[in-house]
C-alpha positions as CSV (number, residue, x, y, z in Angstrom):
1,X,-113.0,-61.1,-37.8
2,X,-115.0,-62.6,-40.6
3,X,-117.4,-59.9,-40.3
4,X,-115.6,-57.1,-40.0
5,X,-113.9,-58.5,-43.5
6,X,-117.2,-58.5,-44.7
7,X,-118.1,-54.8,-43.7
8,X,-115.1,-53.8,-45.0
9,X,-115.4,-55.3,-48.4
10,X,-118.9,-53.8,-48.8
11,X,-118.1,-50.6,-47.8
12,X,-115.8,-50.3,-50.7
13,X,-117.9,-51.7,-52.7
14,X,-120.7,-48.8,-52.4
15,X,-118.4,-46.2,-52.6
16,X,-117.3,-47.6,-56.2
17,X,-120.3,-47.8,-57.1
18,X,-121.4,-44.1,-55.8
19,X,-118.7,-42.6,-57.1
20,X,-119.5,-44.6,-60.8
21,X,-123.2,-43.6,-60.5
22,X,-121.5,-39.6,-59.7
23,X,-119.6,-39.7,-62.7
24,X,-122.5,-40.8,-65.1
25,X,-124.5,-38.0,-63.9
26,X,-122.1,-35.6,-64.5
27,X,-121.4,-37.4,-68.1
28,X,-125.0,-36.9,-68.8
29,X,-125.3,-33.6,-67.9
30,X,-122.1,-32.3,-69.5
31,X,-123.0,-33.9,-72.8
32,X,-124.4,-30.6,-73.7
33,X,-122.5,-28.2,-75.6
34,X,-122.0,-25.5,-73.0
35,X,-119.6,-22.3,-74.0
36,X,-116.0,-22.5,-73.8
37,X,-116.1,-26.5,-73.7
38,X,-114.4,-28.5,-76.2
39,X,-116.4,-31.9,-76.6
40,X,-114.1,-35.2,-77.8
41,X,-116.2,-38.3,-78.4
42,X,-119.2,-37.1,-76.4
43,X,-117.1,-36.3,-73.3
44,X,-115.9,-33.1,-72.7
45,X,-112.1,-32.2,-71.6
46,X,-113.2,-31.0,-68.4
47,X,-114.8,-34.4,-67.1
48,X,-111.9,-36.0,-68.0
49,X,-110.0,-34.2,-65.1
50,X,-112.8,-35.0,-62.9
51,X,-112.8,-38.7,-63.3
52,X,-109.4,-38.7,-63.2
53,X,-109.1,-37.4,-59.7
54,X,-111.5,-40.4,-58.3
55,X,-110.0,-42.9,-56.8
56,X,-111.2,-45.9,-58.5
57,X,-109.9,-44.4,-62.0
58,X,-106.2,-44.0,-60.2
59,X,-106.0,-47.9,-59.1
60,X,-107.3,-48.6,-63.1
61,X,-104.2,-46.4,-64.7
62,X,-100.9,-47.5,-62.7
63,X,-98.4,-49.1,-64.7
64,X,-95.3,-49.7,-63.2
65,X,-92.4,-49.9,-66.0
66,X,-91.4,-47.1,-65.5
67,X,-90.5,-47.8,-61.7
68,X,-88.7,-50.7,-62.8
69,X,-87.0,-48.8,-65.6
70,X,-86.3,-46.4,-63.1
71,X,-85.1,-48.9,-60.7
72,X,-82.7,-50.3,-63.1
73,X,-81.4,-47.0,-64.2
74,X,-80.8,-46.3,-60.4
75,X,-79.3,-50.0,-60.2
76,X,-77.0,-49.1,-63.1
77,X,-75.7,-45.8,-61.7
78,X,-74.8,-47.4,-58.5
79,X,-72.8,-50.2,-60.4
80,X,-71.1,-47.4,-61.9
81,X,-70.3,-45.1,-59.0
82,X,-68.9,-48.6,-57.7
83,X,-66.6,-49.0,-60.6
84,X,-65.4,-45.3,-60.2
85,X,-64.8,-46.4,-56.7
86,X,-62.8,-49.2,-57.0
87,X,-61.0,-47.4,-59.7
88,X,-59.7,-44.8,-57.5
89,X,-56.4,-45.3,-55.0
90,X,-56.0,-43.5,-52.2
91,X,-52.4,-41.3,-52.5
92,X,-50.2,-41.6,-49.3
93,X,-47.4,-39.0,-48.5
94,X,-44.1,-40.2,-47.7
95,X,-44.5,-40.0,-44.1
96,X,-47.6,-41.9,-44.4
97,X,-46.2,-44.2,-46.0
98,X,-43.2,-45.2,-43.5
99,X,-45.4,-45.6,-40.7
100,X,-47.8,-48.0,-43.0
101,X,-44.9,-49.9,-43.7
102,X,-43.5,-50.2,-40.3
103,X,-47.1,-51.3,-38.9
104,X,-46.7,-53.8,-41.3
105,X,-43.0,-54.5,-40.0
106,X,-40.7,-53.3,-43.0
107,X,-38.4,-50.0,-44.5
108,X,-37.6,-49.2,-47.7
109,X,-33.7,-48.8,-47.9
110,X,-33.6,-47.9,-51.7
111,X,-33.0,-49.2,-54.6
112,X,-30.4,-51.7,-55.3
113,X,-27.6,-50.7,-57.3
114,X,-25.4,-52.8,-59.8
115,X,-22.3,-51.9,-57.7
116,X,-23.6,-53.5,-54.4
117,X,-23.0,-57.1,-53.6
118,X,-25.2,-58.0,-50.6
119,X,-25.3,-61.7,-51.2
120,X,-23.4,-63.8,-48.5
121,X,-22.1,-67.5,-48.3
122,X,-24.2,-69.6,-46.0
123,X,-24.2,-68.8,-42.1
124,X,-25.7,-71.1,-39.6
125,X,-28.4,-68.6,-37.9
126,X,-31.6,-68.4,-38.9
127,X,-34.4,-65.8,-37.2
128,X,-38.0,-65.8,-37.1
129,X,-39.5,-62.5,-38.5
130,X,-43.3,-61.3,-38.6
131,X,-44.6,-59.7,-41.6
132,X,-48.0,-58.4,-41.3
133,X,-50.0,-61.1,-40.0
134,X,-47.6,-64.5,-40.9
135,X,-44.6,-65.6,-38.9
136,X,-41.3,-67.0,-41.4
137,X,-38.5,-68.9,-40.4
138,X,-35.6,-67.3,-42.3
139,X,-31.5,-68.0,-42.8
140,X,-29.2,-66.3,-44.9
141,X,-29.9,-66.7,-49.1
142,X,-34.2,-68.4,-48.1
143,X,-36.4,-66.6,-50.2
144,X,-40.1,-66.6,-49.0
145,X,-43.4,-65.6,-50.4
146,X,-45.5,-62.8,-48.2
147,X,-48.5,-60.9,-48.7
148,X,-48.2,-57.8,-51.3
149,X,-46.1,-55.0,-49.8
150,X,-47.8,-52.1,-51.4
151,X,-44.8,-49.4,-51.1
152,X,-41.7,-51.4,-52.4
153,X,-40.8,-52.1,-55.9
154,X,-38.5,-54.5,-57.3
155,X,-34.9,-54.6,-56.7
156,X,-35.4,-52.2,-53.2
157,X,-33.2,-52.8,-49.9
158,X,-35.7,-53.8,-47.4
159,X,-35.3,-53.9,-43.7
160,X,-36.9,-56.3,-41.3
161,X,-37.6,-55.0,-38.3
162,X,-40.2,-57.3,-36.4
163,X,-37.9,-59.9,-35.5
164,X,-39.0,-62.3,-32.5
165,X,-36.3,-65.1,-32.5
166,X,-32.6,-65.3,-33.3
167,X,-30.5,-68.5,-33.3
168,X,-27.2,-70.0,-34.1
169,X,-25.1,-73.1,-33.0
170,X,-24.1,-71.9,-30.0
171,X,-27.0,-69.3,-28.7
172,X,-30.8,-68.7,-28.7
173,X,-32.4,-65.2,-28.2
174,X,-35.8,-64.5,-28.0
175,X,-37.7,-61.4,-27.7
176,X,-40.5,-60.1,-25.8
177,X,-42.3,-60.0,-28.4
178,X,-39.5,-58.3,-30.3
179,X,-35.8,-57.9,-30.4
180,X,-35.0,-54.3,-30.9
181,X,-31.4,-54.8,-32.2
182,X,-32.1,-57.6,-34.3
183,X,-32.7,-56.9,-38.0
184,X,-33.3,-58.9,-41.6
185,X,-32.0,-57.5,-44.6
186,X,-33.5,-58.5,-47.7
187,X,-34.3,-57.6,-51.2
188,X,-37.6,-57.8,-53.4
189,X,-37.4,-60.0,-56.0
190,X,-40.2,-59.7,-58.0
191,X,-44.1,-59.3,-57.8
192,X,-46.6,-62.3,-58.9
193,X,-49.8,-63.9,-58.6
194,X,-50.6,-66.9,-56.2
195,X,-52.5,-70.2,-58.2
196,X,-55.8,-69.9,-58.4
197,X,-58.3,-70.8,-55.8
198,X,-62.2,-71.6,-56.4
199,X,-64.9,-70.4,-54.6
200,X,-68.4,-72.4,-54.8
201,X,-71.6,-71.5,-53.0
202,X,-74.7,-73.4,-53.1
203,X,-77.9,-72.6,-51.7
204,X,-80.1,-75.6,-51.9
205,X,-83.8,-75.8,-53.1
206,X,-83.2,-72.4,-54.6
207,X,-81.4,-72.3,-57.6
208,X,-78.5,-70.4,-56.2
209,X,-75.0,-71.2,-57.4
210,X,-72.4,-69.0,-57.6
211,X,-68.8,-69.6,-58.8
212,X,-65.8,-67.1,-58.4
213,X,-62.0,-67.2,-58.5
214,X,-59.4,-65.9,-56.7
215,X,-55.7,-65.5,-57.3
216,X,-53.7,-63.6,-54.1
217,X,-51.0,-60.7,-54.7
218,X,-47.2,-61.9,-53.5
219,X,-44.3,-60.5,-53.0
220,X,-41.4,-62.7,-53.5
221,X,-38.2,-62.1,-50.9
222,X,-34.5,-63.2,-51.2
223,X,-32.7,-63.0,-47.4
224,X,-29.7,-61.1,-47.6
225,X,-28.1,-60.7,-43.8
226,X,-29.2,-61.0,-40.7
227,X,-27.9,-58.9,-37.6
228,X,-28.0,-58.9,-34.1
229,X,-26.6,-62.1,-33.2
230,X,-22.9,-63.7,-32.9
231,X,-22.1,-65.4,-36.0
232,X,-20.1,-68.5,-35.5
233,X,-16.7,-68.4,-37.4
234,X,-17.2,-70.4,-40.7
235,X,-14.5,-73.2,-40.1
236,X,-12.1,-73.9,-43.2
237,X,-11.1,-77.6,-43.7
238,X,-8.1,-77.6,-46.0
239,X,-8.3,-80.2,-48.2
240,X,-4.4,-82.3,-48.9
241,X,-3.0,-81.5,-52.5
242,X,-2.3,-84.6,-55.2
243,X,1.3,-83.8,-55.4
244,X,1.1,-84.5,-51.8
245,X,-1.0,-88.2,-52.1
246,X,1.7,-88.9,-54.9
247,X,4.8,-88.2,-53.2
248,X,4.0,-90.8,-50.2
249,X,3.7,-94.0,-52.3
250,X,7.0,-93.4,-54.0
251,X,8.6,-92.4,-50.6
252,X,7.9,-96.1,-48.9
253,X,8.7,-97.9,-52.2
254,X,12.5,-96.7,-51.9
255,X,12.9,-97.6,-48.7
């Protein structure tokens, strides 16, 4: 191996220094002022070309700025083809949009209008509902936090449908995975911004650290109704009057 390094090595070695001694020789017998030849500093234009084309002159006269400034231009279009990217939203049709939504496991009812009054007193049933990929334990008036639902605004009727469980004092139905004829009602409340969350990465023994943040999109949920389930009667406990409590005491002291 050593030797065929060496051969190798020599090789190029003569054939630098042939194609130097080639060059001179050409030099020396250009230096004279032939017709048609325009001679700058001894050496005329047309040797210039010649050298040029050697190989040994080639390795001499790279410079690679502008590579890297090509590179970074390259690098910098890319960032921006990203940002244009990121800028642009894909436009769903309506129907597009239902079937979105009920992968995720709602419908858009509408707005809610000032007329409506879809709050209810307490009830004693609760259901478990899937949105997306989270399960919630719900009962009339909860409000809970889900992922962003991306084609509801504030104030819209929303429907429920993935409902698994439904249960109540006296009964328990479950579904397989779903109930049908069970549904949530519920209303959006507002849209917000999750706290912020830190990511840290560290690779050691090279100077690689990187810090970012992260703050989750939520949609905030108030429970309206719930359907699909026998609601026990709410009982009413009548509470005795003062009149009443008064009148007793002054009964027993006359007797």
């Amino acid at each position: 191996m050593a030797s065929l390094r060496c051969l190798r090595v020599l090789s190029r070695r003569s054939t630098t220094v042939l194609s130097i001694n080639q060059t001179r020789s050409i030099s020396s017998v250009r230096r004279l002022e032939l017709p048609g030849t325009s001679i700058t500093h001894g050496i005329p234009s047309q040797n210039q070309s010649l050298t040029r084309d050697l190989p040994w002159y080639r390795s001499q006269g790279r410079h690679f700025s502008s590579k890297t400034k090509d590179t970074d231009e390259s690098s910098e279009g890319e960032d921006d083809d990203d940002e244009d990217y990121e800028e642009v939203e894909r436009e769903y049709s309506p129907a597009e949009k239902v079937e979105a939504a009920a992968e995720i496991g709602y419908k858009v009812m509408g707005p809610l209008k000032p007329s409506e009054r879809l709050f209810k007193p307490y009830e004693s049933v609760f259901a478990v509902v899937q949105i997306g990929s989270h399960q919630f334990k719900v009962s009339n008036g909860d409000s809970i936090f889900t992922e962003k639902l991306k084609f509801c605004d504030i104030n819209d009727k929303l429907v429920l449908t993935k409902v698994l469980l439904l249960g109540s004092a006296s009964q328990t139905i479950i579904g397989r995975p779903i109930l049908p004829d069970a549904t949530v009602h519920a209303v959006v409340e507002e849209h917000a911004l999750d706290e912020k969350v830190l990511i840290f990465k560290k690779k050691r023994r090279k100077n690689y650290r990187r810090t970012t943040g992260h703050r989750q999109e939520l949609t905030k949920l108030r429970i309206t109704d719930i359907q699909g389930i026998e609601k026990p009667e709410p009982k009413i406990v009548h509470k005795p009057s003062k009149a009443a409590d008064t009148e007793q005491p002054e009964a027993e002291l006359v007797a």
